[in-house]
Backbone bond lengths (Angstrom), bond angles and torsions (degrees), N, CA, C in turn:
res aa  C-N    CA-C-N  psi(-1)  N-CA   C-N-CA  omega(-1)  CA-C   N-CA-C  phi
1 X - - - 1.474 - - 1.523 109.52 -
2 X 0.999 100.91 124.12 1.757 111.75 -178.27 1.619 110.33 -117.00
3 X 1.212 109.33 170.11 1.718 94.64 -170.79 1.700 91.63 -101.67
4 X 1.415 146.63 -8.70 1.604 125.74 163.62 1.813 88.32 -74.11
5 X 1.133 155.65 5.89 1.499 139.26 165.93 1.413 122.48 -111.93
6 X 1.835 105.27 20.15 1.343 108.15 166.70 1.422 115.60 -83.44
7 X 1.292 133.77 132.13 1.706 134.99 164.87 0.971 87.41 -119.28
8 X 1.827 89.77 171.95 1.516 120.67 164.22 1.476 98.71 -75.97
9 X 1.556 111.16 164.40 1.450 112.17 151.96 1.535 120.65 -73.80
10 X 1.204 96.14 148.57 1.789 123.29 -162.43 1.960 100.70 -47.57
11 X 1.177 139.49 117.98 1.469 130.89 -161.77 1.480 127.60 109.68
12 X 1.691 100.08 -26.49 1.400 103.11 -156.59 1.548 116.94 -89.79
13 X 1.218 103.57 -4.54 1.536 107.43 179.31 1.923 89.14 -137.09
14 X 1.092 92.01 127.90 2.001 99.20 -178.29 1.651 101.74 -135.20
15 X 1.507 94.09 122.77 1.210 99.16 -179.99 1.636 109.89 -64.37
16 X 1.583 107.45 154.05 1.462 133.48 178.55 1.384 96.15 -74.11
17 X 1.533 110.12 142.23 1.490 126.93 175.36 1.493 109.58 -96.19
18 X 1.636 106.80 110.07 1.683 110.02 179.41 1.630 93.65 -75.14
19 X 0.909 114.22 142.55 1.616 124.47 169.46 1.508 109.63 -114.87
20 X 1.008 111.91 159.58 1.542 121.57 -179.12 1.342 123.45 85.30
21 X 1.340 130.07 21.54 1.819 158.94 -136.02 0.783 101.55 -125.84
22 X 1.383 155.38 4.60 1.599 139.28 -161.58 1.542 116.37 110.28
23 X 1.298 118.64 174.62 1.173 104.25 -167.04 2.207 90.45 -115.35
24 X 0.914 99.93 21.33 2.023 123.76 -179.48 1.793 86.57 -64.55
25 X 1.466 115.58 -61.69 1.227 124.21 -151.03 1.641 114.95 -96.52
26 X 1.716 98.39 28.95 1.781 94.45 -164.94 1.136 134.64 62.63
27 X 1.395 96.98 -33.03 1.565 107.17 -162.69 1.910 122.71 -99.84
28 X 1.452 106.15 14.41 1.363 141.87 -172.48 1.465 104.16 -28.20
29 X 1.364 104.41 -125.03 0.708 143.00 -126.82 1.997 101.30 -82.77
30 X 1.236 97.21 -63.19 1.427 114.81 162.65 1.579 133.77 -78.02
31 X 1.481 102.78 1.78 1.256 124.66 -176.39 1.745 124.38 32.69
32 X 1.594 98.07 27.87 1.871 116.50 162.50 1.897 93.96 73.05
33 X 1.614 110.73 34.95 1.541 120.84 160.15 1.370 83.63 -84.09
34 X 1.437 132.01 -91.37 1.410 150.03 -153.02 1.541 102.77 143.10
35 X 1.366 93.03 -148.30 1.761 99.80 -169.44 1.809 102.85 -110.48
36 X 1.293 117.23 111.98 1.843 123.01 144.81 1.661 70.78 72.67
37 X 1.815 108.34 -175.48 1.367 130.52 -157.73 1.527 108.74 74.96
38 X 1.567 112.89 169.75 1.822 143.66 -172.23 1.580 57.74 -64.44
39 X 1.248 141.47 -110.51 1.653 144.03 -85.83 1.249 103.96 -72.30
40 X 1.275 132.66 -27.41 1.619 157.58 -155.07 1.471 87.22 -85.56
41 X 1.042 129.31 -48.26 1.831 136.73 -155.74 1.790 92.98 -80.27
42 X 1.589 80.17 160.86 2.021 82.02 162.81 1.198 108.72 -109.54
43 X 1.333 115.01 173.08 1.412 136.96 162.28 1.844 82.96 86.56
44 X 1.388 123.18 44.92 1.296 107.00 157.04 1.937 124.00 -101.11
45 X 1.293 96.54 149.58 1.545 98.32 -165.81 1.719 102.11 -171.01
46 X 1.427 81.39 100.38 1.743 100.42 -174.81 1.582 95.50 -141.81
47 X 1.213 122.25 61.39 1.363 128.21 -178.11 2.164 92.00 -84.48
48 X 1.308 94.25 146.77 1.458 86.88 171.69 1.550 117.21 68.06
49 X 1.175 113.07 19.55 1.537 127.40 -174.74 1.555 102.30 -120.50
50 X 1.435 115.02 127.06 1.811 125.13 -159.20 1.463 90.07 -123.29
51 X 1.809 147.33 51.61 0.808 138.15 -178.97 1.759 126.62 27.09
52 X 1.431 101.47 36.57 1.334 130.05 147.38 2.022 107.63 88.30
53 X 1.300 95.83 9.79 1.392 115.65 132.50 1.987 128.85 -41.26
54 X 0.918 104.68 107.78 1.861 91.17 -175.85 1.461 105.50 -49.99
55 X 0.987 116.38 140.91 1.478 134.04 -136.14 1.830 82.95 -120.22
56 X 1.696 106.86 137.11 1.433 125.73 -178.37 1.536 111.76 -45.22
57 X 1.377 120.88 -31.72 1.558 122.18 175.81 1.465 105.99 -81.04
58 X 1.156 128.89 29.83 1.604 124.32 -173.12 1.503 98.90 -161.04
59 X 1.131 120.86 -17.81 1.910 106.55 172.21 1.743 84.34 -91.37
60 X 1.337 132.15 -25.76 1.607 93.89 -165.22 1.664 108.10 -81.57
61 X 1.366 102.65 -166.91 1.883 97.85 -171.41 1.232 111.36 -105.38
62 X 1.347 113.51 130.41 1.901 113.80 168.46 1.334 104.24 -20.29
63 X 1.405 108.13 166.74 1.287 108.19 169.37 1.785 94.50 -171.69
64 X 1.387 142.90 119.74 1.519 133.72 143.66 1.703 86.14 117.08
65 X 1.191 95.37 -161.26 1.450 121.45 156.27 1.777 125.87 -172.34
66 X 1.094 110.65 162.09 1.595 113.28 -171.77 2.002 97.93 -81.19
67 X 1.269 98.19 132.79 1.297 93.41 -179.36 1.543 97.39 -114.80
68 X 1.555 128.28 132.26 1.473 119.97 -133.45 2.002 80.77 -125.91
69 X 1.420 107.67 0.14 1.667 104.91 173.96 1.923 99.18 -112.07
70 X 1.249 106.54 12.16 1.516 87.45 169.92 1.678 123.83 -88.43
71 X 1.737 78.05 157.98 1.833 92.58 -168.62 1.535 94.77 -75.00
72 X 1.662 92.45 145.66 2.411 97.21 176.53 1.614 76.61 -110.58
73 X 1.564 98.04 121.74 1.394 113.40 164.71 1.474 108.61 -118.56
74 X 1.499 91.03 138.29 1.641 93.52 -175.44 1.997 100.57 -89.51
75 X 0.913 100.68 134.27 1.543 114.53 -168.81 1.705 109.37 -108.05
76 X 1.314 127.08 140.65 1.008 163.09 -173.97 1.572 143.27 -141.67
77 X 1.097 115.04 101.24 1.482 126.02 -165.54 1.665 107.08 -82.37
78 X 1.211 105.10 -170.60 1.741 100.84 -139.96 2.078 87.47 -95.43
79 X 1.829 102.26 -36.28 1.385 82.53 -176.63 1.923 114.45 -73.42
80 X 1.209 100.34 -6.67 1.425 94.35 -174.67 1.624 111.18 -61.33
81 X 1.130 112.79 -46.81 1.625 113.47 160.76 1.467 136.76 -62.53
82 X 1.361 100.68 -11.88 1.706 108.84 -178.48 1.704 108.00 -95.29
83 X 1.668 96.25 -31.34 2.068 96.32 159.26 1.621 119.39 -82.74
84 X 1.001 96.26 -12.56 1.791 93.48 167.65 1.615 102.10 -96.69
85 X 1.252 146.57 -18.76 1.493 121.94 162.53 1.108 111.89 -75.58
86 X 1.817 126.49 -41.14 1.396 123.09 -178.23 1.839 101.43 -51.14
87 X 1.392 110.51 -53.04 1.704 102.03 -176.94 1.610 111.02 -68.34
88 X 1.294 115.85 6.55 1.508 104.52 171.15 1.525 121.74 61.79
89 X 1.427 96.31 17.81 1.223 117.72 172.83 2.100 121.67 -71.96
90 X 1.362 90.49 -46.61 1.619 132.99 163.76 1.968 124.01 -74.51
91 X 1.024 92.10 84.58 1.472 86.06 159.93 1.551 128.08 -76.32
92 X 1.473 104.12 136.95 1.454 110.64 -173.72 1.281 116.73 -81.12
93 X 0.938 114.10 -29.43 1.843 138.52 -153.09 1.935 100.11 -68.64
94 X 1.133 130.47 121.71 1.456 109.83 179.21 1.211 128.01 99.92
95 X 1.109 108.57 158.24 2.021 99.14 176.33 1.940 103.99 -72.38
96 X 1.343 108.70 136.44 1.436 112.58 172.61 1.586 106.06 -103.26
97 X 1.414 99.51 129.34 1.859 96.20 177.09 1.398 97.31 -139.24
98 X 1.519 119.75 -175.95 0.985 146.01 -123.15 1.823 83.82 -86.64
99 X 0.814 145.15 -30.10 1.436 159.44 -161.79 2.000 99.35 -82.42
100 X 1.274 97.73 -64.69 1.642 109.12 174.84 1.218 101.51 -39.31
101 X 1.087 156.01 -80.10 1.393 165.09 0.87 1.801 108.70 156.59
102 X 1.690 92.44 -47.74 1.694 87.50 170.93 1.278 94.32 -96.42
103 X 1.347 142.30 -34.81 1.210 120.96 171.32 1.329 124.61 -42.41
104 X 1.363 121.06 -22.57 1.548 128.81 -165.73 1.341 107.94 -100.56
105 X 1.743 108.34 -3.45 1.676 96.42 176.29 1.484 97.66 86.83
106 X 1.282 122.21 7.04 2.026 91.36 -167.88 1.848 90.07 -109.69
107 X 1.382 108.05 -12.09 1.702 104.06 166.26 1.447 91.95 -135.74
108 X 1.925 106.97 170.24 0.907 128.51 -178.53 1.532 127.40 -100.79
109 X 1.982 94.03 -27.94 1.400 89.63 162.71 1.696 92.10 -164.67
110 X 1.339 117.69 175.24 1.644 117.94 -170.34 1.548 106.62 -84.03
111 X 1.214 89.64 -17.49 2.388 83.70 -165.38 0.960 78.90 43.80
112 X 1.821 96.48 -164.38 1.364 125.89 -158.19 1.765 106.89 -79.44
113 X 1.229 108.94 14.86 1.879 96.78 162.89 1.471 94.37 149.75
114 X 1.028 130.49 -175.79 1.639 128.98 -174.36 1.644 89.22 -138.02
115 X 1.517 85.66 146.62 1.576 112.24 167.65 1.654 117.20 -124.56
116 X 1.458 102.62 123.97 1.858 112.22 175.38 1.508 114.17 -88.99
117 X 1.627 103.18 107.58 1.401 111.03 160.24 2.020 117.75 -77.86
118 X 1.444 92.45 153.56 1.267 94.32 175.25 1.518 125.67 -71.83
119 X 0.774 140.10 -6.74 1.500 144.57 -153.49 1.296 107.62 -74.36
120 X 1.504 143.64 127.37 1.276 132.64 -142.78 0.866 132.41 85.34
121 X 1.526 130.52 -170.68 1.253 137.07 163.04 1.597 124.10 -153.79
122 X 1.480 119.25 153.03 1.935 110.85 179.17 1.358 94.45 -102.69
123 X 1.486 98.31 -173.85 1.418 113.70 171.63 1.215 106.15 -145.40
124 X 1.646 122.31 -16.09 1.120 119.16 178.85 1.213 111.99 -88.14
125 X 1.854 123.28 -179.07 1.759 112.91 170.88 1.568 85.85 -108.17
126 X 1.683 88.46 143.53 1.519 117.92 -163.18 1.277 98.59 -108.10
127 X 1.212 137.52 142.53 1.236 135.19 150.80 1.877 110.37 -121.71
128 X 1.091 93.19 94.65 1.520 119.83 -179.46 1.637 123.04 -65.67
129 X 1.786 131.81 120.62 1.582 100.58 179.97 1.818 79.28 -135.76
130 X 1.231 116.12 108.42 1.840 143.20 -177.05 1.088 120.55 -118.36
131 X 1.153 116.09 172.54 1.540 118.23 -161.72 1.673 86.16 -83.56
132 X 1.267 124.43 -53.81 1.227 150.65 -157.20 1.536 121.41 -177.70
133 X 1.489 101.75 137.67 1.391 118.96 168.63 1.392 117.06 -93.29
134 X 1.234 115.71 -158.05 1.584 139.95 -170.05 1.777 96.94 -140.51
135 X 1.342 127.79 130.91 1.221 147.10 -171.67 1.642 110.56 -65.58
136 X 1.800 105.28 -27.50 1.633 104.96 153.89 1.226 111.93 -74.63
137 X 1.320 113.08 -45.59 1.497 111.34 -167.16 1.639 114.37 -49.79
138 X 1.469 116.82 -54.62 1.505 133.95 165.18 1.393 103.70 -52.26
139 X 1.273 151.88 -42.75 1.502 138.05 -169.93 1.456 87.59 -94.94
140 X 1.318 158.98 -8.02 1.532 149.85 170.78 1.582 104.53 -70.12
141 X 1.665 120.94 -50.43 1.270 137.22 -165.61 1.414 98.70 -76.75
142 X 0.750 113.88 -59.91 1.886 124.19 -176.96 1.242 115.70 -38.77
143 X 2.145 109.19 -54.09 1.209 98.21 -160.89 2.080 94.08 -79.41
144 X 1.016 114.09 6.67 1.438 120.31 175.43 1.420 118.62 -73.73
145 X 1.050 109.14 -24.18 1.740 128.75 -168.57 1.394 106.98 90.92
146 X 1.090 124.51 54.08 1.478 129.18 -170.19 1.605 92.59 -108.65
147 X 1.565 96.85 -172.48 1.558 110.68 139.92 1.825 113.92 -178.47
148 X 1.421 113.20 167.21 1.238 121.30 -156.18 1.697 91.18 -119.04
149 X 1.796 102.20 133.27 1.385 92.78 162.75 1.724 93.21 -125.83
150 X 1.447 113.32 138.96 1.330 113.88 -175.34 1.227 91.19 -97.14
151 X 1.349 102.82 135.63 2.250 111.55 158.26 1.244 120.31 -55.30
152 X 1.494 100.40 -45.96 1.562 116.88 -178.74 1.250 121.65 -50.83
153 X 1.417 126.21 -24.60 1.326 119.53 -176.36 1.449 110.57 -76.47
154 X 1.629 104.15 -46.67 1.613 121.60 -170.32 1.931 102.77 -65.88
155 X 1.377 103.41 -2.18 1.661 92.14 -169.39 1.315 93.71 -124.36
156 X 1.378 124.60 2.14 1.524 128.47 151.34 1.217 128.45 -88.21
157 X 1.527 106.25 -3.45 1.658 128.71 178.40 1.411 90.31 -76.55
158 X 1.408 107.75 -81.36 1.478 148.99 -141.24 2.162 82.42 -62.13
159 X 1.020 145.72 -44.86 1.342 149.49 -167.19 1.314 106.16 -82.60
160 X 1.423 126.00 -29.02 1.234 140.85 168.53 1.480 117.99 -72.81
161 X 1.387 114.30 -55.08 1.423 104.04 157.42 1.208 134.08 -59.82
162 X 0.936 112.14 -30.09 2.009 125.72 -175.89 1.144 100.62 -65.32
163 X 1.661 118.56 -48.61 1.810 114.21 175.76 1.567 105.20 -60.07
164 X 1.398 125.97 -53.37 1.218 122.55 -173.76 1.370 127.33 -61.38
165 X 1.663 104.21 -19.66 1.750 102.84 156.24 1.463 126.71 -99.52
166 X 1.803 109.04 12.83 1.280 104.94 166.61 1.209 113.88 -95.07
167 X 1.630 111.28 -25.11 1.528 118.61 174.72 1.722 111.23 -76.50
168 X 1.073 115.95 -2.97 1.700 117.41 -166.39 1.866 92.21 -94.94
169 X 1.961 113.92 -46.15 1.760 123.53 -175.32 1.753 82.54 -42.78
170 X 1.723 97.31 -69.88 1.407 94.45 -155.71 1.483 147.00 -58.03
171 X 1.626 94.05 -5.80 1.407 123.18 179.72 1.606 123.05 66.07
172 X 1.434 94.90 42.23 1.603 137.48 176.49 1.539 94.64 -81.55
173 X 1.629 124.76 126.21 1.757 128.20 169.47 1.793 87.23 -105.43
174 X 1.023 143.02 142.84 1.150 144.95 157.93 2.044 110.23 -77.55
175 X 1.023 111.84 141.98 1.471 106.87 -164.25 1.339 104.69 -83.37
176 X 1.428 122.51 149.05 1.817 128.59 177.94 1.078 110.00 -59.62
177 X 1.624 113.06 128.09 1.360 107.36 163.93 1.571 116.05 -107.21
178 X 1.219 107.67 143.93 1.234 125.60 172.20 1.874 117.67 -38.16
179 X 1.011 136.28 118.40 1.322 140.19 167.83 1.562 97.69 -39.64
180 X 1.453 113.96 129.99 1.612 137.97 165.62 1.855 93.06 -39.70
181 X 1.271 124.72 146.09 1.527 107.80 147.78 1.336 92.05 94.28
182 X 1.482 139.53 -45.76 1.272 135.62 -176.36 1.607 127.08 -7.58
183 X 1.424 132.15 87.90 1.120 95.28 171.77 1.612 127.50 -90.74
184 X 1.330 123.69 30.09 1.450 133.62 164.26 1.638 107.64 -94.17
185 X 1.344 108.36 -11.39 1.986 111.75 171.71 1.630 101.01 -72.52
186 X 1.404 99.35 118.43 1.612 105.38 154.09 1.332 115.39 -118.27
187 X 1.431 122.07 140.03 1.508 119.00 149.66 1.080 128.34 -17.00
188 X 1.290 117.54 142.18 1.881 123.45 168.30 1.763 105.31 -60.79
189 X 1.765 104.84 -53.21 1.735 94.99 -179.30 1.562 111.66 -58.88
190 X 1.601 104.13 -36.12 1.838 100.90 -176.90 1.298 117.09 -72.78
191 X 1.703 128.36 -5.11 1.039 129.53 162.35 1.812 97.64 -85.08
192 X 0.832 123.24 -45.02 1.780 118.70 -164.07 1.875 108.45 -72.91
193 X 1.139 102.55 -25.90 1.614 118.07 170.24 1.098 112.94 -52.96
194 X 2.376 103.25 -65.42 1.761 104.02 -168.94 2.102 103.57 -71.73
195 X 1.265 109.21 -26.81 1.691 91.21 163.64 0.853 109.89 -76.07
196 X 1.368 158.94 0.28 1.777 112.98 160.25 1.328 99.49 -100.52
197 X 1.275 135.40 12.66 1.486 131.21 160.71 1.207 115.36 -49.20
């Protein structure tokens, strides 16, 4: 065996059929469209079209919606990090963030911030800095000697104040809200009810 006497096996590479060549190759004239009709033409695209029948994407029922400001977080569960320290892929030592992490193979890329699911378990102490965790995920790390700092909180701070000093320039008071749990909070109808009592 020499390498000018390597082939493929016999099948494995099949030439592409030019169509439209003559009528030598069957494939002539009409180039295996057929004759006239939409299908014969280009730029056709009626995928999902039931010859004007309501079509399966329109008898079923809405459902959700696309939310076109959400964050794509690349997500990560707890053993995915505990087989990348066993492979020594993962350093423990230090804050680990979103950067560590594709370097280590255990994501592919950060999107807009990473989120830790619980599923699994560590053994090492983690010191975690994420967009956000999962409330197992944070009591898994913890009871490890870890700990989790979420971004998300500090950038739900930081957005919260910024409104409260745009509403403070403009001389905007934001109105009192009632304590959660209140039992002196009534409804507007349970107020409009006991007056016409």
């Amino acid at each position: 065996m020499k390498l000018n006497e390597i082939r493929d096996n016999e099948g494995a590479h099949k030439k592409r059929m030019r169509v439209g060549r003559g009528p030598g190759s069957g494939k002539g004239k009409t180039a295996g469209r057929g004759v006239k009709g939409q299908k014969s033409r280009t730029g056709v695209a009626i995928g999902g079209f039931e010859g004007g029948q309501m079509p399966l994407y329109m008898r079923m029922p809405k459902r959700g919606f696309n939310n076109p400001n959400a964050l794509k977080l690349a997500e990560v569960n707890l053993w995915r990090l505990q087989d990348a320290i066993d492979a020594g892929k993962l350093d423990v030592k230090g804050e680990i963030k979103g950067d560590a992490l594709v370097a280590a193979g255990v994501i592919r890329r950060v999107k807009d911030g990473v989120r830790v699911l619980g599923t699994g378990e560590v053994k090492q102490a983690l010191n975690l800095v994420v967009w956000s965790a999962t409330s197992g995920a944070i009591k898994a790390i913890e009871a490890a000697g870890g700990s989790v700092v979420q971004e998300r909180i500090a950038a739900e701070a930081k957005a919260a104040a910024l409104v409260e000093k745009r509403n403070a320039a403009k001389g905007k008071v934001p109105a009192p809200k009632a304590p959660r749990g209140d039992a002196n909070k009534v409804s507007a109808r349970t107020a409009r009810t006991a007056a016409k009592a």
